[in-house]
N, C-alpha and C positions, 0 to 999 in steps of 0.2 A: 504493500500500500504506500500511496504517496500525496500530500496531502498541499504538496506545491501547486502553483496553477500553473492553469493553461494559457499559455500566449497570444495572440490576434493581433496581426495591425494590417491595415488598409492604408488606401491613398485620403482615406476622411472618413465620412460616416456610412458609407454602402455596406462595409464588414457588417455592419452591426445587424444585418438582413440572417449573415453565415452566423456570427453570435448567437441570435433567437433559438436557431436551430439546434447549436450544438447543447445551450444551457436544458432546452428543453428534453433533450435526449439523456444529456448527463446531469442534475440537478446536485449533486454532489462535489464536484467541481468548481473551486476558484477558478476565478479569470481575468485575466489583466489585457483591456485592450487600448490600443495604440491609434488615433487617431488623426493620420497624416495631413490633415486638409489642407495646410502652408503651403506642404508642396502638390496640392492637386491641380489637375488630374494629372496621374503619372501615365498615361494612354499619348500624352503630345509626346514626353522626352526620350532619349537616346537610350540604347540599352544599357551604355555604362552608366547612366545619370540614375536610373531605375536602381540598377544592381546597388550603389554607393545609398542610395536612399532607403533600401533593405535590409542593408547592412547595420548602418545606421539605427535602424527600428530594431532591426534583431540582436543587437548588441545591450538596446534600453531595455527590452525582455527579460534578455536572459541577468542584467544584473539587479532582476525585479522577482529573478530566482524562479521563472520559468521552468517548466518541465517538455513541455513540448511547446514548439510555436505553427499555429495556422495561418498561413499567410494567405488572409483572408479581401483577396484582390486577384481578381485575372491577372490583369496584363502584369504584375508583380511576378506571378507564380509562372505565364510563358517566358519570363525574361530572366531570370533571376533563380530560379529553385534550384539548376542543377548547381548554379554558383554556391548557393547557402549549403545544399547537402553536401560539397566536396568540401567547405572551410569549415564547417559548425557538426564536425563526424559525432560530437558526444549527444547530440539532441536531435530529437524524432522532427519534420518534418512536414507537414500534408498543404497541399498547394490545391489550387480552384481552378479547374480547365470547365473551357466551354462544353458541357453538355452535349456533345456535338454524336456521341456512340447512341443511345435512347432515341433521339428526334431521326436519327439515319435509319437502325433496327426498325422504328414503328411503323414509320412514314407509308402511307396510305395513295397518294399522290405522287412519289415520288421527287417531292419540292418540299425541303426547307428553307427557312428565316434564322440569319444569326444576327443581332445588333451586338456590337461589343465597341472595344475602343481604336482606336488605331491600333497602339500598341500592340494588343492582345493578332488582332487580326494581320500584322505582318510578323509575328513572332514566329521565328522557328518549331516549336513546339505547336503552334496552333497549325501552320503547314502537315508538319507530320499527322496530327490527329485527323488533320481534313482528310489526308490524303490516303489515308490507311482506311475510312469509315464511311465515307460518299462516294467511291467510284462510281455507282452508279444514279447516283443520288441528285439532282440539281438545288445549288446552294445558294443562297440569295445572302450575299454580306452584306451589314451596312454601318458604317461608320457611326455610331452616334457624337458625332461632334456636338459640344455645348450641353449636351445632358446633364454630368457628371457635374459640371459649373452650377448649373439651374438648382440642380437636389442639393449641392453643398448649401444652397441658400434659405433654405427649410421649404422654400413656398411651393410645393407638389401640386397645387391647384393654380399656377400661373397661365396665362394664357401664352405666352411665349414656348413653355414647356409644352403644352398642347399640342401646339401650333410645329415643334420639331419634331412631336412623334406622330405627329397626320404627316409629315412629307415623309418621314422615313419609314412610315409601315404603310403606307398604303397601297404605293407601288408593288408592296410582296405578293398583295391579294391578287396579285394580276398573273403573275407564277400560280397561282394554285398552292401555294404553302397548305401544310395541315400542322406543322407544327415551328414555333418561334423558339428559339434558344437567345437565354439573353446571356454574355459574354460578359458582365461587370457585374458587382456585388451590390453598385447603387443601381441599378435598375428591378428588380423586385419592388421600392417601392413605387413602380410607376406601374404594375398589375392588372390595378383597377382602371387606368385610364388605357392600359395596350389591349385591353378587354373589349373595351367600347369599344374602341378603331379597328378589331379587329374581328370581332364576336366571335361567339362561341364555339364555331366549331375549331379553331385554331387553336391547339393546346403548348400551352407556352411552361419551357422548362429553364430551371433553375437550379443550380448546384446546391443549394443550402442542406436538405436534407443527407444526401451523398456524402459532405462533408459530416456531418454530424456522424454518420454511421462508421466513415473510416476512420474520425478520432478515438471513436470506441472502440475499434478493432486494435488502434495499435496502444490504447493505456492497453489494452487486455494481451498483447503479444509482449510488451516489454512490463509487464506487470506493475503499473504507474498509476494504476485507479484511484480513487479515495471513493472506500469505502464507506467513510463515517456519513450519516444524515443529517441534515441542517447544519446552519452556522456558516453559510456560502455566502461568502462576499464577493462582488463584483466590481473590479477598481476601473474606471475608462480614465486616461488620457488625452486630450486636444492640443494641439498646438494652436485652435486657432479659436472660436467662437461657442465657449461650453455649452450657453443658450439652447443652440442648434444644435447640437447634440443630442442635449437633453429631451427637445422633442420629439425625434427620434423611439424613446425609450419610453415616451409618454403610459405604452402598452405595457410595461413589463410592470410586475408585483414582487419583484424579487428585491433582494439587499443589494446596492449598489450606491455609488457616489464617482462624481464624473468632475475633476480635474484640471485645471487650463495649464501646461508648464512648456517650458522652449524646447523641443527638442529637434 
């Protein structure tokens, strides 16, 4: 048993979509998350700029006594994971790829929808998965530029936000998509609105779950659990605006306390 927490950081507040999931799977479980929004969105910058800003979070982690870190961000985890698992060999690991194997297997139409970020969408890693899991598949990319800006801002009912996800999902409908894979961690909370634009019969996937099931798998291989019940605290960090954070978490009923500091 191990009674350390669990690590998290993003590029700001999208993680906290993969958080929900994983607190909800393992309730026993501290958590220390990292939220990068200074330097958002990490989807514009260079791979080494990425990698150094991972670095960076993974290093505040682990001297925050981390047991495992989820780098709980796409384009983070295509740019950046092989990096962390080959310099950081004493700590576990689990990264967020687009969903892209489920929406390929299911597909009814033979036409999926990815929205993700630049980053994520020319990353080598996301190459590789495309290329191994869609041969025969037609795949509909689409850059969501300025999302990631808009959500940082708390206001998920803007008409501007609206307004970028009618030009970039509507066009999919015309492929015959049946299913949408969203490729960042802040898009889950835009759901309800890719719902509307896209109705129902479009079923829209997400890593959150997946992740939560593989942090279990590996407390349980490297035998890192905590066992004990209650008494789980949740510490979040900001660099930028705790406010906006906070709303965010508005759902959650758990112990927590959320942080502004420079990192």
């Amino acid at each position: 048993m191990n009674k350390q927490p669990i690590g998290l950081f993003d590029s700001g507040i999208g993680g906290t979509s993969i958080w929900k999931e994983v607190v909800k799977l393992l309730p026993n479980e501290k958590t220390v998350f990292l939220a990068d929004s200074k330097n958002a969105p990490y989807g514009q910058r260079t791979t080494e700029e990425i990698i150094a800003l991972c670095v960076k979070n993974t290093d505040l982690l682990i001297s925050k006594g981390c047991k495992l870190i989820i780098v709980a961000c796409n384009t983070a985890t295509t740019n950046a994971i092989g990096f962390l698992r080959e310099n950081y060999k004493s700590i576990p690991f689990i990264g967020i790829e687009p969903a892209i194997k489920p929406a390929a297997l299911y597909s009814q139409t033979g036409a999926i929808g990815i929205l993700a970020t630049k980053g994520t969408l020319s990353s080598k890693l996301f190459e590789k998965t495309a290329k191994e899991y869609t041969q025969n598949i037609k795949t509909i990319e689409q850059v969501g530029e300025g999302l990631v800006q808009l959500i940082e801002e708390g206001d998920l009912k803007s008409p501007a936000l609206h307004e970028l996800l009618v030009s970039y999902l509507k066009p999919m409908l015309e492929y015959n998509i049946d299913h949408l894979v969203l490729g960042c961690t802040h898009y889950p909370y835009l759901i309800p609105q890719i719902k509307q634009i896209l109705g129902e019969q479009v079923k829209i996937i997400d890593s959150g779950e997946a992740v939560a099931r593989q942090t279990k798998a590996i407390l349980e291989k490297y035998a890192i659990s905590n066992q004990e019940n209650g008494g789980s605290h949740h510490q979040f960090y900001t660099n930028s605006n705790s406010e906006i954070l906070d709303t965010f978490l508005t759902d959650v009923s758990l112990n927590y306390s959320v942080k502004q500091i420079d990192f």
